[in-house]
N, CA, C and O atoms as CSV, one atom per row, in Angstrom:
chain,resi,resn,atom,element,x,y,z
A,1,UNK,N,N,0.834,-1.174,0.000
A,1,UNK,CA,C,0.000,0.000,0.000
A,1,UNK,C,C,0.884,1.244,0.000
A,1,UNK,O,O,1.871,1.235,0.736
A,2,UNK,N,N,0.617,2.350,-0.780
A,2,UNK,CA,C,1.346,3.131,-0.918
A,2,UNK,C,C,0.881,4.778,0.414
A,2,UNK,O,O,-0.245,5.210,0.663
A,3,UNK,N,N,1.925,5.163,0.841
A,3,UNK,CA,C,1.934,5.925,1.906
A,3,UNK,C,C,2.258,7.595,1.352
A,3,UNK,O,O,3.038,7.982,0.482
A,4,UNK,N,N,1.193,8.474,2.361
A,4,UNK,CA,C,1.503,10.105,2.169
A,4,UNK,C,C,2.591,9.866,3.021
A,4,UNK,O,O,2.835,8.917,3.766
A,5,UNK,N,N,3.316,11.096,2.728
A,5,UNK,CA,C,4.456,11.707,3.385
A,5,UNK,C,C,4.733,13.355,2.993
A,5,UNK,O,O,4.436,13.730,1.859
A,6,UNK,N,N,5.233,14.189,3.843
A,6,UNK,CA,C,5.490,15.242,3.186
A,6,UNK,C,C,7.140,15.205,3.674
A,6,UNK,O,O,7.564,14.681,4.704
A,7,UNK,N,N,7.931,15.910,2.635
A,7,UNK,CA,C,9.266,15.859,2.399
A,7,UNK,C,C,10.010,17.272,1.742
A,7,UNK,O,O,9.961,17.478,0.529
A,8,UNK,N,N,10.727,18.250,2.718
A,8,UNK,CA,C,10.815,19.293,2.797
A,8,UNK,C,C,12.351,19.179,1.848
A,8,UNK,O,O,13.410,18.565,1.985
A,9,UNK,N,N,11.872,19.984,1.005
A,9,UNK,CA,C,13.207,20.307,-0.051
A,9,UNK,C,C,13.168,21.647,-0.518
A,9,UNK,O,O,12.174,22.301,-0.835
A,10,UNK,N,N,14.920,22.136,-0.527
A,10,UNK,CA,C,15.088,23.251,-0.453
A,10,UNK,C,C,14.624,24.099,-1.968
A,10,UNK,O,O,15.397,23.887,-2.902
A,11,UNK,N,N,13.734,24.794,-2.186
A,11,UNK,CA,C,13.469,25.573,-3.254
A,11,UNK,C,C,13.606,25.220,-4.746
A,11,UNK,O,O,12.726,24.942,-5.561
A,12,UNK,N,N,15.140,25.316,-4.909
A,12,UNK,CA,C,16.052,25.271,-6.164
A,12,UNK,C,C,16.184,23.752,-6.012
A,12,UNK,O,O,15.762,23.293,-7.074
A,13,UNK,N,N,16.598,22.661,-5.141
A,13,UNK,CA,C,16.002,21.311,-5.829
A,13,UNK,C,C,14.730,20.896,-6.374
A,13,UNK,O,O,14.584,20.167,-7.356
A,14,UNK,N,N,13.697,21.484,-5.571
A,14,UNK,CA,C,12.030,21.527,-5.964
A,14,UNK,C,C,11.807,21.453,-7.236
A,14,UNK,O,O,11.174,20.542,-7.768
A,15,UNK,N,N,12.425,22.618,-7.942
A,15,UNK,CA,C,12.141,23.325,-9.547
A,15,UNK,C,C,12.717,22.582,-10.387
A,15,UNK,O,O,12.245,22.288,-11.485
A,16,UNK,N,N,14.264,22.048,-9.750
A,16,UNK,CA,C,15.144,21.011,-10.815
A,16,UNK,C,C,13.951,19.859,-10.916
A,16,UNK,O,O,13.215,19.565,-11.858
A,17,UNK,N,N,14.038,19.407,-9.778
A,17,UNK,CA,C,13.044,18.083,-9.711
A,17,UNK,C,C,11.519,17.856,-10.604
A,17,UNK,O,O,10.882,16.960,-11.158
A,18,UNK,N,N,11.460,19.035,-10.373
A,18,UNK,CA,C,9.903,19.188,-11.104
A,18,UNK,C,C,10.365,19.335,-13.280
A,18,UNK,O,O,9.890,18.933,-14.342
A,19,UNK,N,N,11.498,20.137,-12.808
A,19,UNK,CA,C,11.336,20.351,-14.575
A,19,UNK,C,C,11.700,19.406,-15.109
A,19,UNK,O,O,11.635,19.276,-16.331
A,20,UNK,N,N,12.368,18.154,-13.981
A,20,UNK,CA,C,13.333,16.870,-15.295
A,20,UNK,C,C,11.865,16.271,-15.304
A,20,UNK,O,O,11.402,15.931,-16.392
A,21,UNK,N,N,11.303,16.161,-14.451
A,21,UNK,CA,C,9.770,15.289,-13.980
A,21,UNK,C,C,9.254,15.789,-15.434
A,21,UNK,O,O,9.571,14.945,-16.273
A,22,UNK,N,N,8.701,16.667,-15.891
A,22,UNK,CA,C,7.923,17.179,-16.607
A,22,UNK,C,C,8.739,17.410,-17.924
A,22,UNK,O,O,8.151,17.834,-18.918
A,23,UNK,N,N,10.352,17.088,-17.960
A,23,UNK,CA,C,10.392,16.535,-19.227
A,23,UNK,C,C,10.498,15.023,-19.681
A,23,UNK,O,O,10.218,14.507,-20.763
A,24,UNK,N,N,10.955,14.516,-18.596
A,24,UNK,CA,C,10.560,13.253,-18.999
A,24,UNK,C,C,8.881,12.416,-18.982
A,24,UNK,O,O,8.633,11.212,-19.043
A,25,UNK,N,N,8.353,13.079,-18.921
A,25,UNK,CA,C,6.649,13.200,-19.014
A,25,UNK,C,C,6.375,12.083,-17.706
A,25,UNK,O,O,5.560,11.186,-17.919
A,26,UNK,N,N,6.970,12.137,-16.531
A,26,UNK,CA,C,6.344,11.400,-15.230
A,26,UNK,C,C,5.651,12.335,-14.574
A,26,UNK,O,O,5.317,13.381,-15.131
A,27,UNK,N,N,5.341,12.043,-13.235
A,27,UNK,CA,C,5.110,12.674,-12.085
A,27,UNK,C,C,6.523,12.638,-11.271
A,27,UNK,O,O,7.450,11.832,-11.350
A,28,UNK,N,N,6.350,13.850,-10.426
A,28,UNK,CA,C,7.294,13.933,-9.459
A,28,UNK,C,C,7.221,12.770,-8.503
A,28,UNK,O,O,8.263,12.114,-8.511
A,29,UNK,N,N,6.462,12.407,-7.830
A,29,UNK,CA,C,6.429,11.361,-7.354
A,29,UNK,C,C,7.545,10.048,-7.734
A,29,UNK,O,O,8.441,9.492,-7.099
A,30,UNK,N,N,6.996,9.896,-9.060
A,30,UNK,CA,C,7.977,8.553,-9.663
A,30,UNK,C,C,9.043,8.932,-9.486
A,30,UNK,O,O,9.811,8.165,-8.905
A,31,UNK,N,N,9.563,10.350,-9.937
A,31,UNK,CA,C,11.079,10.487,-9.989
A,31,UNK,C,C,11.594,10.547,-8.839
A,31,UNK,O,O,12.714,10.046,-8.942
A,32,UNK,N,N,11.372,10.949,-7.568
A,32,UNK,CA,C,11.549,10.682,-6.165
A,32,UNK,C,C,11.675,9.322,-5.774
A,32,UNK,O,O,12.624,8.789,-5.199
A,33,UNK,N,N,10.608,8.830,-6.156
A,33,UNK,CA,C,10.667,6.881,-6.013
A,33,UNK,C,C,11.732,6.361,-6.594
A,33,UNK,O,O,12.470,5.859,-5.746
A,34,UNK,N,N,12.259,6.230,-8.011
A,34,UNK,CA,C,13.305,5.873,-8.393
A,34,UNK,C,C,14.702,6.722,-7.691
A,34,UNK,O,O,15.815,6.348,-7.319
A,35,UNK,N,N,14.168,7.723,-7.723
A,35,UNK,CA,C,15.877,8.084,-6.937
A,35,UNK,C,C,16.122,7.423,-5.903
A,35,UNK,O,O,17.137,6.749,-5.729
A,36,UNK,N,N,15.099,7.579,-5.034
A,36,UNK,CA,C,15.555,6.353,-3.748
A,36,UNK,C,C,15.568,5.217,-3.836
A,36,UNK,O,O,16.106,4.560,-2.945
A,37,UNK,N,N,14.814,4.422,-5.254
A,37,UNK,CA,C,15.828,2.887,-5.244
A,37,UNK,C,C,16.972,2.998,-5.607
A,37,UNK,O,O,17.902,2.327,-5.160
A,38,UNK,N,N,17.066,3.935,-6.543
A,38,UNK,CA,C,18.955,4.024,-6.586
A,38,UNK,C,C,19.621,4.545,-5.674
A,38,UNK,O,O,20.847,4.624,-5.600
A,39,UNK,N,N,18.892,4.894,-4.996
A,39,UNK,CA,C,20.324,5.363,-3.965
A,39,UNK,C,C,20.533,4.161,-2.935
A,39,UNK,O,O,21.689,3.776,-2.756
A,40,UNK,N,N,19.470,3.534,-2.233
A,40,UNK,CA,C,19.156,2.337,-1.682
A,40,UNK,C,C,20.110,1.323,-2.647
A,40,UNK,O,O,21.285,1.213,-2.299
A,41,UNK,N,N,19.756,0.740,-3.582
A,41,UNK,CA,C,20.605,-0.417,-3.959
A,41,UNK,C,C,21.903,0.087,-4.133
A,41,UNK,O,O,22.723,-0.824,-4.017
A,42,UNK,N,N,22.388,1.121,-4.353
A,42,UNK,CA,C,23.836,1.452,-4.450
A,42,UNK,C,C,24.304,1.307,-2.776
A,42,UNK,O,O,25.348,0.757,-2.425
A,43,UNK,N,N,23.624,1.723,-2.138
A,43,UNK,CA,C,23.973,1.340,-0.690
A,43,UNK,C,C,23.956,-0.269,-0.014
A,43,UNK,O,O,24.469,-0.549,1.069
A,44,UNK,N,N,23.241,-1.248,-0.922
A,44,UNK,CA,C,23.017,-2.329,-0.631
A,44,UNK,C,C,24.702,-3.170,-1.456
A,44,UNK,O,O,25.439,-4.069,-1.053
A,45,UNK,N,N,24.710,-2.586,-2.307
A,45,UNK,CA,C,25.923,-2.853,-3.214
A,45,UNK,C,C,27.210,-2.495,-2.887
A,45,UNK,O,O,28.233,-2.879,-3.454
A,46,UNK,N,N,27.105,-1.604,-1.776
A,46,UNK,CA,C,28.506,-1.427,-0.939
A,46,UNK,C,C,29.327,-0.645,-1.669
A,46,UNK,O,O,30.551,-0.769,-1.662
A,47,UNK,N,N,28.628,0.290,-2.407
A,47,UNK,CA,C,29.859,1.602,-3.170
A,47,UNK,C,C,29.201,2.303,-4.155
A,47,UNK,O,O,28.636,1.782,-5.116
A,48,UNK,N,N,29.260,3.316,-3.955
A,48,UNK,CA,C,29.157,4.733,-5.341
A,48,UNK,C,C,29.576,4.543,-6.281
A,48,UNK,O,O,30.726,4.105,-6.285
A,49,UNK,N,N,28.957,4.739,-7.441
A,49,UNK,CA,C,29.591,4.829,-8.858
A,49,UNK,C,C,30.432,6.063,-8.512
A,49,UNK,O,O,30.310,6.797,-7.532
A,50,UNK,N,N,31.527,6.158,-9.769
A,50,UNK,CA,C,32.444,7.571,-9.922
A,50,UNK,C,C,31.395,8.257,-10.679
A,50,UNK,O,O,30.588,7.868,-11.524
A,51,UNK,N,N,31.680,9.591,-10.037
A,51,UNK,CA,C,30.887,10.314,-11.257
A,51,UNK,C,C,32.258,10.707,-12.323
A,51,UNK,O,O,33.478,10.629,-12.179
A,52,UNK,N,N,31.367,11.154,-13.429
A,52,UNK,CA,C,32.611,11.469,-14.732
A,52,UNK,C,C,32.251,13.095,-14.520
A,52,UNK,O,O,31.140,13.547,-14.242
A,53,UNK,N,N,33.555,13.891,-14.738
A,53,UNK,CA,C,33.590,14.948,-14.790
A,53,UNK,C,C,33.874,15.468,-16.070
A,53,UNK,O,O,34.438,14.903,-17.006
A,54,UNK,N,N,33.255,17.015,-15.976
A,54,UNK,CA,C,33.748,17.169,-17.535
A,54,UNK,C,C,35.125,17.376,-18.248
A,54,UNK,O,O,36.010,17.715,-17.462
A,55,UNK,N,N,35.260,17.333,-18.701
A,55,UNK,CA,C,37.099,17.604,-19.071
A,55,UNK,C,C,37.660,18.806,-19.000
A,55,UNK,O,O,37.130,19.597,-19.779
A,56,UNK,N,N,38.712,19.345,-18.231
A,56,UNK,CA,C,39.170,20.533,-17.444
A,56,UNK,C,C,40.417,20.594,-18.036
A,56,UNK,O,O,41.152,19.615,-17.904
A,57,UNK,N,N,40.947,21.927,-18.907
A,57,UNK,CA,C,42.244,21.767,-19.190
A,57,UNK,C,C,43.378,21.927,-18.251
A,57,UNK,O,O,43.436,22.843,-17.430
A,58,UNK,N,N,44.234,21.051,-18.388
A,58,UNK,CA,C,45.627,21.454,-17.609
A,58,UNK,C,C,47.004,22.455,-18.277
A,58,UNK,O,O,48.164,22.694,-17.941
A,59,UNK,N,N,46.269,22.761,-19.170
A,59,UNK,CA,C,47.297,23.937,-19.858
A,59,UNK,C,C,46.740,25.619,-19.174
A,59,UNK,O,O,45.609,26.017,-18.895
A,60,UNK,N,N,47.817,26.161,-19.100
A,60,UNK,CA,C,47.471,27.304,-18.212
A,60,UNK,C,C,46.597,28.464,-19.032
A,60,UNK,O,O,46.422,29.541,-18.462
A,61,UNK,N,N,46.127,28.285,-20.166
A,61,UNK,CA,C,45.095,28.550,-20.963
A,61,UNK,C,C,43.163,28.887,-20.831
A,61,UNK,O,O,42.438,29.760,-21.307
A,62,UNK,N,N,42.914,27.666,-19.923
A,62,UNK,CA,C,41.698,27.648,-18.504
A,62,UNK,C,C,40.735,26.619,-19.475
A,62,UNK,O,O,41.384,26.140,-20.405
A,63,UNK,N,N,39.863,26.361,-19.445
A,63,UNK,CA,C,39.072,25.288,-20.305
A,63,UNK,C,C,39.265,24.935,-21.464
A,63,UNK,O,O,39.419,25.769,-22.356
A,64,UNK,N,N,39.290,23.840,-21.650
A,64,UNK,CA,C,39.006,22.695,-23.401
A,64,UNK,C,C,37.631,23.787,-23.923
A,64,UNK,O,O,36.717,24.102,-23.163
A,65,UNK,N,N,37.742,24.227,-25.305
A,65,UNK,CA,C,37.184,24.788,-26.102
A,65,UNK,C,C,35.684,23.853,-26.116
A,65,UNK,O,O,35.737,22.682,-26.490
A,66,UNK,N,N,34.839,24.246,-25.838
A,66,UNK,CA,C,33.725,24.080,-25.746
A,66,UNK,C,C,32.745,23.781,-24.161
A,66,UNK,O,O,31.574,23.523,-23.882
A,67,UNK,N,N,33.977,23.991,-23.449
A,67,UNK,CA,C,33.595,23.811,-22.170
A,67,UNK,C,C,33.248,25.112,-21.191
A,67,UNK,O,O,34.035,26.048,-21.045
A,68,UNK,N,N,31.875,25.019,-20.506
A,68,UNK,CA,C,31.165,25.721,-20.309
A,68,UNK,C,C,30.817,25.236,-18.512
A,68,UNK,O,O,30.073,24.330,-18.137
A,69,UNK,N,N,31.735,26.300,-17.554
A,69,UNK,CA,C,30.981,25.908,-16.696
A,69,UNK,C,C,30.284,26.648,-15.786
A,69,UNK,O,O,30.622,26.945,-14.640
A,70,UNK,N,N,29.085,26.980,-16.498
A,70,UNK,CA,C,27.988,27.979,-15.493
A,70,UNK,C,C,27.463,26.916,-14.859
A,70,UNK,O,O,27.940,25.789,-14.988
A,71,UNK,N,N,26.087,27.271,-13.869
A,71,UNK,CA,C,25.594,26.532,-13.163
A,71,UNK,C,C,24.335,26.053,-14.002
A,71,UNK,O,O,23.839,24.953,-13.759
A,72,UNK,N,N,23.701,27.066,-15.212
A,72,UNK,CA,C,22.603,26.128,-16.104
A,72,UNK,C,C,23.373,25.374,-16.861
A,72,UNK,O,O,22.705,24.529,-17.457
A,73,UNK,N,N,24.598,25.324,-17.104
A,73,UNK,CA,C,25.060,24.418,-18.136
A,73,UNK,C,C,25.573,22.980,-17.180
A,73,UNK,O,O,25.494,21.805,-17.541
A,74,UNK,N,N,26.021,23.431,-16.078
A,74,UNK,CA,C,26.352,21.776,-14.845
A,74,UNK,C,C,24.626,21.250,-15.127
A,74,UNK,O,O,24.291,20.314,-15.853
A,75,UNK,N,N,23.834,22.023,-14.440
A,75,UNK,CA,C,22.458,21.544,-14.424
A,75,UNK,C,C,22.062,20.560,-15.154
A,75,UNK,O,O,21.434,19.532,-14.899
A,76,UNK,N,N,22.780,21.273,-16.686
A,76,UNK,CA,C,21.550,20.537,-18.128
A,76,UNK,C,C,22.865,19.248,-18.103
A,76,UNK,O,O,22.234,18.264,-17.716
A,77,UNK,N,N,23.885,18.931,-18.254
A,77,UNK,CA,C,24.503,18.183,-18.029
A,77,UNK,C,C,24.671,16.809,-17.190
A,77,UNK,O,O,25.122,15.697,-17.464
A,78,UNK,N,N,23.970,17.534,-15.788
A,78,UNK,CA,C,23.884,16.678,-14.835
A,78,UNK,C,C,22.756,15.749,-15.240
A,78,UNK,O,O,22.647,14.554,-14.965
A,79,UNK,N,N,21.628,16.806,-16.207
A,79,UNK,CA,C,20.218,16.028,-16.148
A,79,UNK,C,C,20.795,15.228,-17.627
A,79,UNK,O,O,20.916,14.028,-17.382
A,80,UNK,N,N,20.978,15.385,-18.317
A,80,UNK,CA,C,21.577,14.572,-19.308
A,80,UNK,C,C,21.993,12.829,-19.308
A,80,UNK,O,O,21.708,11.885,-20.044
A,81,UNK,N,N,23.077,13.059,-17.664
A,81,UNK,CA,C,23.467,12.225,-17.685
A,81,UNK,C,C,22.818,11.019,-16.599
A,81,UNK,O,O,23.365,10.002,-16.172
A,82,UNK,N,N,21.595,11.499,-16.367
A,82,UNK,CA,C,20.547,11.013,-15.386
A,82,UNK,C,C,19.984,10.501,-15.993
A,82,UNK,O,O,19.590,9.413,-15.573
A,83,UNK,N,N,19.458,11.056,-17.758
A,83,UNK,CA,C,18.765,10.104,-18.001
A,83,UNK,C,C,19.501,9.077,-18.934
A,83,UNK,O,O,18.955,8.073,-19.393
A,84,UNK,N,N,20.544,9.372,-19.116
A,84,UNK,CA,C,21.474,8.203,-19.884
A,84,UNK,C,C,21.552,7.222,-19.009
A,84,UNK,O,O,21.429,6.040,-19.331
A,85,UNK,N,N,21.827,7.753,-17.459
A,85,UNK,CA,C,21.912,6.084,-16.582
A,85,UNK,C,C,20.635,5.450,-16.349
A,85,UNK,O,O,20.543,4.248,-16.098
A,86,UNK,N,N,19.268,6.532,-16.458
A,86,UNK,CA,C,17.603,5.333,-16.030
A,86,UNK,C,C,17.874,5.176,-17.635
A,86,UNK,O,O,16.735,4.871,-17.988
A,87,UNK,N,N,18.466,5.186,-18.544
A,87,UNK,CA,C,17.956,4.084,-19.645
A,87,UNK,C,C,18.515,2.973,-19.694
A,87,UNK,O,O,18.110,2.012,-20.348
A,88,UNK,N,N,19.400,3.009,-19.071
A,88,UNK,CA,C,20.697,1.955,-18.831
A,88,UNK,C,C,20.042,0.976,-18.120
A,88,UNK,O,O,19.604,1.436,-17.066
A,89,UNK,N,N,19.725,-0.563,-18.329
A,89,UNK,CA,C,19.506,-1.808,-17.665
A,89,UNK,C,C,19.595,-2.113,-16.736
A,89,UNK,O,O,20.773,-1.963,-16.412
A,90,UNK,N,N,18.850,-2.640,-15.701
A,90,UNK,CA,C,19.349,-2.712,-14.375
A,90,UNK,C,C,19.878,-3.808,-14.223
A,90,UNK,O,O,20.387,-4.103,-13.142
């Protein structure tokens, strides 16, 4: 049986949460639900994936040409690669 709860999140996660929700055409709900089985079985599995970072130059020059790091561009990135891993097989 499925249970209310209310679950206090700060503002600016709210809006992220809601806009990946509403592009990937779910409810917020689902996307909350799946985040916590993944975070749950990664905890059952005894370790974090690495995350991949974007590529950072080491020439004293400052970023690889096409690299962009504002905070809407981490954002759209981050969500990018969120949904590359829920398409990914469990």
């Amino acid at each position: 049986m499925t249970e209310r709860t209310t679950v206090r999140l700060p503002p600016d996660l709210l809006k992220r949460a809601k806009r990946k929700a509403a592009a990937e055409g779910r409810t917020l709900t689902s996307l909350i639900e799946d985040g916590l089985r993944t975070i749950l079985a990664d905890g059952a599995r005894g370790g974090k994936t690495k995350r991949l970072l974007p590529p950072v130059s080491k020439a004293t020059g400052g970023l690889m040409p096409g690299v962009d790091l504002t905070t809407i561009a981490l954002q759209e990135m981050d969500d990018l690669d969120y949904v590359e891993r829920m398409k990914r097989p469990r």
